[in-house]
N, C-alpha and C positions, 0 to 999 in steps of 0.2 A: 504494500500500500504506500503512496506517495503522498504529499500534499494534494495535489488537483485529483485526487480521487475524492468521493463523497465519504463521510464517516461510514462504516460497516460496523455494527451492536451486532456480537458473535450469538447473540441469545437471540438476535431479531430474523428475520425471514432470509433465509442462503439463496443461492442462483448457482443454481446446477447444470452441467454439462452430462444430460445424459444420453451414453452408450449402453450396447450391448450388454446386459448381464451385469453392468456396473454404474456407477455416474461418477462427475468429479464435480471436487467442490469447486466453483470458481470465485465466490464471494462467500465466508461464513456466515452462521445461523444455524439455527436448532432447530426450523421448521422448512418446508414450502407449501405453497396452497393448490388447490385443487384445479386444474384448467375448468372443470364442468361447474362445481358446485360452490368454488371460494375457500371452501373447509380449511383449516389449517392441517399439515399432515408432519407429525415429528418425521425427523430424518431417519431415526431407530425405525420406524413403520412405514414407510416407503417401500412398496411393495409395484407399483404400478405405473409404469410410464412411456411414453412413447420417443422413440429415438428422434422418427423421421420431424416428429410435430416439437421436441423439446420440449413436452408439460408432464405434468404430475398428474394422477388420479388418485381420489379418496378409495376406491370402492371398484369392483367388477361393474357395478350398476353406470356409475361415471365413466368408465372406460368405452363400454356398450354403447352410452347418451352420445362421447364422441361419434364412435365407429359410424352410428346412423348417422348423424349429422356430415362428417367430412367422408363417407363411405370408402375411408382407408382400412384395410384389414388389422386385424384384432391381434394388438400387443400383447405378447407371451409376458405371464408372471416372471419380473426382473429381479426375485430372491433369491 
């Protein structure tokens, strides 16, 4: 982190790079929120997410709300 970057609160919301089978932290945080639903999702419970699209899901159900919506094919569980 430099000067001309924004503050980062390690307990506020992270921005994650996710891959395959993994993610990386690129900004810390203890949480990220849900692309479908808003939800806060601890980084420990992160279970669900899409590479192509980079967002998070709460829930199978949120993942599904995507899929319809941008009728991209259904993200394998990332645990």
């Amino acid at each position: 982190m430099n000067r001309f970057e924004p503050f980062s609160d390690a307990n506020g919301e992270a921005q994650l790079q996710y891959m395959d089978g993994d993610f990386r932290i690129v900004r810390p945080g203890r949480f990220v929120r849900c692309a479908v639903t808003g939800q806060v999702i601890p980084l420990d419970e992160l279970h669900y997410w899409s590479v192509d699209l980079q967002e998070a899901y709460a829930s199978p159900e949120a993942v599904m709300a995507r899929v319809q919506e941008t009728g991209r094919p259904v993200p394998e569980d990332r645990h």
